[in-house]
C-alpha positions as a printed Julia matrix, in Angstrom:
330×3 Matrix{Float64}:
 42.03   82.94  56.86
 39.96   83.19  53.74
 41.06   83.41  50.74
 39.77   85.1   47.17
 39.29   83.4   43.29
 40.01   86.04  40.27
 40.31   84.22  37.49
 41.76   87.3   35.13
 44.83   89.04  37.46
 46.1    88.54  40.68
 44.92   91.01  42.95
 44.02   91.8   46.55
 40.37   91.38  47.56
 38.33   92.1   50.39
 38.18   88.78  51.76
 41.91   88.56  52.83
 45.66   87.5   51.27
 47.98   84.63  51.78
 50.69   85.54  53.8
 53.4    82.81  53.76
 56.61   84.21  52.68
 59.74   84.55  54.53
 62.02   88.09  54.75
 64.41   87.39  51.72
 61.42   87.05  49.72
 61.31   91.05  49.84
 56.95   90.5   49.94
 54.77   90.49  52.21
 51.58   88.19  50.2
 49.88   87.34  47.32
 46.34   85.93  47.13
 45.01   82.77  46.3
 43.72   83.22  43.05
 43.6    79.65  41.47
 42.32   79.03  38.0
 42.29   76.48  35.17
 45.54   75.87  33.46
 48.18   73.34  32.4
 50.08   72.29  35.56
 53.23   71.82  33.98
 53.84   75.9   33.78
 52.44   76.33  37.61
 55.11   73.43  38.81
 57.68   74.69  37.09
 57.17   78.77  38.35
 57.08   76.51  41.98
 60.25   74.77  41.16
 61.77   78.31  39.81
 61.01   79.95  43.33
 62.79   77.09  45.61
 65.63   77.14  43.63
 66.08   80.92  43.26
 64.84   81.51  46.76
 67.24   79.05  48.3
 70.26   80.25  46.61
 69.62   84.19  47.29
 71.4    83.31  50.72
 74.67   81.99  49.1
 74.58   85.07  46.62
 73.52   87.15  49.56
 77.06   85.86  51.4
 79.36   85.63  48.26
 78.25   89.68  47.95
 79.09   90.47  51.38
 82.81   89.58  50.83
 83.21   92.96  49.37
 79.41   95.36  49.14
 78.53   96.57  52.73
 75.73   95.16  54.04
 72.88   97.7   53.96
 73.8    99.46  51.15
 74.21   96.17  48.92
 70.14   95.69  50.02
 69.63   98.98  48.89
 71.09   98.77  45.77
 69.35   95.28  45.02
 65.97   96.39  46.03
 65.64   99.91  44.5
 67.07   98.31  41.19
 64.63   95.32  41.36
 61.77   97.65  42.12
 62.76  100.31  39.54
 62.88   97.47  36.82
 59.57   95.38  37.88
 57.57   98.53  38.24
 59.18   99.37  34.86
 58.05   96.12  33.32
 54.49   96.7   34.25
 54.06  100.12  33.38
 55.12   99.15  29.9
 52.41   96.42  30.04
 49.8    99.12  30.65
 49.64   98.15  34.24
 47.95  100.08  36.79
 50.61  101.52  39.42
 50.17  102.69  43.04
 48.93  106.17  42.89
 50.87  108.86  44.94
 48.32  108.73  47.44
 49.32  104.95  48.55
 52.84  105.52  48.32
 53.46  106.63  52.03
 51.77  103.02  53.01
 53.71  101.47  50.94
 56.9   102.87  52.59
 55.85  101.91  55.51
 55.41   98.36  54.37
 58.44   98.54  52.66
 60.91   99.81  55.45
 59.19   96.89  57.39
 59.69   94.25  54.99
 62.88   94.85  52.93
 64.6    97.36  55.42
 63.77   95.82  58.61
 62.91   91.96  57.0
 66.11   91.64  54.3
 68.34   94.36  55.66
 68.43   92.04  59.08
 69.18   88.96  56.56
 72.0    90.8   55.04
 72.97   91.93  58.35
 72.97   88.49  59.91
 74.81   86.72  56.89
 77.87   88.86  58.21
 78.58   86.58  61.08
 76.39   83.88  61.06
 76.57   81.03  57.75
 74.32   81.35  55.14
 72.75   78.28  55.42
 72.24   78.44  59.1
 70.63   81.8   58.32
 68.33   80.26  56.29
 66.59   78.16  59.38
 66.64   81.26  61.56
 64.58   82.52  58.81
 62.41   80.12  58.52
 61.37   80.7   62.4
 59.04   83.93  60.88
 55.76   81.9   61.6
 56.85   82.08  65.02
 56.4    86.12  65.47
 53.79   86.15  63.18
 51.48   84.13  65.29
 52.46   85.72  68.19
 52.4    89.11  67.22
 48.93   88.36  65.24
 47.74   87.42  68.85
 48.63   90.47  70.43
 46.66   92.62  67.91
 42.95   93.52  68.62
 40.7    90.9   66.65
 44.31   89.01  66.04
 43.67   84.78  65.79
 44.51   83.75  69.44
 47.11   80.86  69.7
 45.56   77.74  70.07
 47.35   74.85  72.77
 48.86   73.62  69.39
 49.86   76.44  68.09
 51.69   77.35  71.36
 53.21   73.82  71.97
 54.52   74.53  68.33
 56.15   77.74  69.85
 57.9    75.67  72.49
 59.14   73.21  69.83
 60.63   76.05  67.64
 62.46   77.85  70.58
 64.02   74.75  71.66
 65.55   73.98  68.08
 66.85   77.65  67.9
 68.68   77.3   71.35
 69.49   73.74  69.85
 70.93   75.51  66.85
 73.12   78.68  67.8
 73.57   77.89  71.72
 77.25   76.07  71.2
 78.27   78.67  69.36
 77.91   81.55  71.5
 80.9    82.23  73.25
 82.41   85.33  75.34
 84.59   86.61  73.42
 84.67   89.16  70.08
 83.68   85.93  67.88
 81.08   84.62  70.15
 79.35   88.0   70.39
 79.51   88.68  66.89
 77.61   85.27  66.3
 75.18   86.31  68.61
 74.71   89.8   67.01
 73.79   87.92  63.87
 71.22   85.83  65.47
 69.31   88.48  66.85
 69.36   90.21  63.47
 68.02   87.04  61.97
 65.28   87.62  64.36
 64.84   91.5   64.27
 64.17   90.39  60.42
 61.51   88.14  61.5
 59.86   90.52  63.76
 59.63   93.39  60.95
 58.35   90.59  58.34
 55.87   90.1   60.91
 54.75   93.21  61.85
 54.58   94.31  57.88
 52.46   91.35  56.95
 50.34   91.94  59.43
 49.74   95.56  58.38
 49.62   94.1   55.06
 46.86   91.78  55.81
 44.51   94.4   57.39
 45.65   96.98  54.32
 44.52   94.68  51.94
 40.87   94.04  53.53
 40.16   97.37  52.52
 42.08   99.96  50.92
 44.49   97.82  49.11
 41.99   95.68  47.87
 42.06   96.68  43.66
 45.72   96.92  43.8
 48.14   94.69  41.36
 49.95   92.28  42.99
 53.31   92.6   41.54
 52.68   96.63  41.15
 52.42   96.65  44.88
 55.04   94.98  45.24
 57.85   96.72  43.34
 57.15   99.81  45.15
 57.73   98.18  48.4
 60.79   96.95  47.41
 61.57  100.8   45.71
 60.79  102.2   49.17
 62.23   99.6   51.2
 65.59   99.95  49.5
 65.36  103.42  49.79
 65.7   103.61  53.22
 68.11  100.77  53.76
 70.12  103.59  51.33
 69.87  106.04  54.12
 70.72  103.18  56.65
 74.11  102.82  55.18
 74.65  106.95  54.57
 74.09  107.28  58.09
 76.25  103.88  58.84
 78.71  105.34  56.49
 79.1   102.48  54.19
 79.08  104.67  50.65
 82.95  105.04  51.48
 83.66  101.21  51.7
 81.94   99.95  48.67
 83.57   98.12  45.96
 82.81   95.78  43.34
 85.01   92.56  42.25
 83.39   90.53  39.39
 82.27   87.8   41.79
 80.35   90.12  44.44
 78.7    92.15  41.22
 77.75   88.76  39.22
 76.12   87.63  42.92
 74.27   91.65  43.46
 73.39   90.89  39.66
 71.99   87.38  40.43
 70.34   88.82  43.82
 68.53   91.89  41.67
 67.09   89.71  38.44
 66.35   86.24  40.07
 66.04   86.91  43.27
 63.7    90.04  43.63
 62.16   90.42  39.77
 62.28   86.55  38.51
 61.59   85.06  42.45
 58.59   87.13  43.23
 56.71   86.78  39.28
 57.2    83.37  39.72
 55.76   82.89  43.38
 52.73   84.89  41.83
 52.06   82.79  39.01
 53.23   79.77  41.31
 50.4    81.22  43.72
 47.91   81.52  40.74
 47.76   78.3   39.57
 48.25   75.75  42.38
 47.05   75.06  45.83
 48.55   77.1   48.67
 49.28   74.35  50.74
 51.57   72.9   47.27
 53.01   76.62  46.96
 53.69   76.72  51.12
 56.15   74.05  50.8
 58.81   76.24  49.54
 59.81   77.76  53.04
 60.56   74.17  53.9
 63.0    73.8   50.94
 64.87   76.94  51.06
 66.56   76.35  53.87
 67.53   72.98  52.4
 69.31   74.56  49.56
 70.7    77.24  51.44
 72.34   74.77  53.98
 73.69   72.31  51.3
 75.31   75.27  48.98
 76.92   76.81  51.86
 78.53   73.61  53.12
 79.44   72.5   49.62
 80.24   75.53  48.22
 81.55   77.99  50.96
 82.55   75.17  53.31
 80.51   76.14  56.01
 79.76   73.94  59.12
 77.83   71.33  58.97
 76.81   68.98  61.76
 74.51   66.05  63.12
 73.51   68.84  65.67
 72.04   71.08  62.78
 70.14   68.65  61.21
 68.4    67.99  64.16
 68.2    71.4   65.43
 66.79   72.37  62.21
 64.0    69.45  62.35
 63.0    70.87  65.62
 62.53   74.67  64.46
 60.51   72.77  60.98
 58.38   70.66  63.13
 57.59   73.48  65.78
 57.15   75.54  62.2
 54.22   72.91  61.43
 52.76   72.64  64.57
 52.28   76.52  64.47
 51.13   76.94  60.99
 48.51   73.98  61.63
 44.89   74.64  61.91
C-alpha cells in the first residue's frame, strides 16, 4: 500500500491511507503524513496512545458492572464525536458536508457499532485482557476479506501460513474454557463477538480504503472521524432501544468516572494523539501499538480485576502475535 506526504494537515489523498488500527480505536485510518519536527512530542503522542488504548478495556469492563452494554457505546461515542467535531469547528475546521454524511454512517455503524459495540459486547463474559488478544486477531479478517474483494491484495504463502498460526493461538486461547453449560456458552458468545467486531472493523476499513482513493480524498482526518463515531454511536443507541437497555441503566461514581475516562481519553485524547503520533513518525514505529495494548490490557485486568492469568495465555497470545506478524509482513 502506498502511502501520501502533506506536510501542512493530515488528510486523505489519492494515493491510499494507513489502515492499522484495531476496533476499540473507534477509526478506521489515518495517513502517513510524516514531516520535520522534534521527536520528543511525536514519542510522547505514541506513548499517550498505548497507554490510553490499553486501558480503554479495563474502563470498558469496570463500566459494564452497572451501564448496559450497547447503550454505554452509544453514549461514549456520540459524546466523543459531538465534542471532537465541536473542537474543530471552533478551530475553523472544515466538516463533512451533508452530502458525505450517509457514507459516513455507513462507516460508522461498521466500525463503532459493529467494531466497539462487539468489544463491549464481548467484555460481558469474556476478561478484559483476554479481549484484548481476540482483538488484536483484526489483521486476520482484514487480509482475508481484502482477498475476497475484486482488485483485493491476494494472500501470499506467508501471509496464509500466518493465518494458520493465528487460528491455532485463538483455539489455544479460549478452547479450555468452553464448556456445555450456561457459563461455557456465555464464554463462547463473547468470543464470537470479539470476532463479529473484527469482521465489521474489517469490512469498514476496507470501504474506508477504497472511499478515501477518491471521494474522501480532501477530507480532515479527525473531522472524518468524529462523525463516524457520531453516527456509529447513534445506531448502537437504537441497538439498545430495540434491546431495551434504556430501562436498566444506572450510574455509580465508579462506572461514570470509567464512561468519563472512555469518552475524553479514549475516543477524543486516543485518536488526536494516534494522528499526530501518525504525523510525525514512521508507521512501522506507530504500528507497534496493537502489540502493546493487549499487554496493558492483560496486566491491568489480572492486577487490578483479578482476572485469570496463565502460562497457557502467554503462549496462546504469542501464537495469535506471531501469526499477527507473519500476516502483516510483506
Amino acid at each position: 500500500m502506498t502511502t501520501s506526504r502533506d506536510s501542512n494537515q493530515s488528510r486523505l489523498t489519492t494515493s491510499g491511507e494507513l489502515l492499522i488500527g484495531n476496533p476499540e480505536a473507534g477509526v478506521a485510518s489515518v495517513p502517513e503524513t510524516r514531516v520535520p519536527h522534534p521527536k520528543s512530542r511525536a514519542y510522547a503522542a505514541w506513548v499517550t496512545v498505548c497507554l490510553v488504548w490499553g486501558t480503554t478495556y479495563l474502563a470498558i469492563r469496570i463500566a459494564l458492572e452497572s451501564i448496559p452494554p450497547l447503550l454505554m457505546g452509544g453514549i461514549r461515542y456520540v459524546i466523543a464525536g459531538s465534542m471532537l467535531a465541536a473542537i474543530l469547528a471552533a478551530r475553523g475546521e472544515r466538516l463533512p458536508g451533508p452530502r458525505e454524511w450517509p457514507y459516513l454512517a455507513v462507516l460508522g455503524t461498521l466500525l463503532i457499532g459493529f467494531g466497539n459495540g462487539g468489544v463491549v459486547w464481548a467484555e460481558q463474559t469474556v476478561p478484559s485482557g483476554l479481549t484484548a488478544v481476540l482483538v488484536a486477531t483484526s489483521p486476520f479478517w482484514m487480509t482475508g476479506i481484502d482477498a475476497m474483494l475484486p482488485h483485493g491484495e491476494r494472500l501470499t504463502l506467508g501471509r496464509t501460513i500466518g493465518l494458520v498460526v493465528g487460528f491455532c493461538g485463538i483455539v489455544m486461547l479460549v478452547w479450555p474454557e468452553i464448556h456445555v453449560d450456561a457459563r461455557g456458552r456465555g464464554f463462547l458468545g463473547g468470543v464470537i463477538a470479539a470476532q463479529i467486531a473484527c469482521i465489521g472493523w474489517a469490512i469498514g476499513s476496507s470501504y474506508s480504503r477504497r472511499r478515501g482513493h477518491v471521494s474522501a480524498k480532501d477530507e480532515n482526518v479527525l473531522a472524518t472521524a468524529a462523525f463516524e463515531m457520531f453516527f456509529g454511536g447513534a445506531a448502537l443507541f437504537i441497538a439498545a432501544t430495540i434491546h431495551r437497555e434504556l430501562g436498566a441503566l444506572t450510574f455509580t461514581p465508579r462506572t461514570a468516572a470509567a464512561l468519563a475516562y472512555l469518552i475524553v481519553f479514549g475516543a477524543v485524547v486516543g485518536f488526536a494523539a494516534y494522528a499526530y503520533a501518525l504525523k510525525h513518525l514512521r508507521v512501522a514505529t506507530v504500528s507497534l501499538y496493537a502489540y502493546i495494548n493487549p499487554v496493558i490490557a492483560v496486566l491491568l485486568g489480572t492486577l487490578l480485576l483479578h482476572e485469570p492469568f496463565s502460562a497457557r495465555m502467554v503462549v496462546g497470545a504469542s501464537v495469535v502475535f506471531a501469526g499477527v506478524a507473519l500476516v502483516k509482513a510483506r
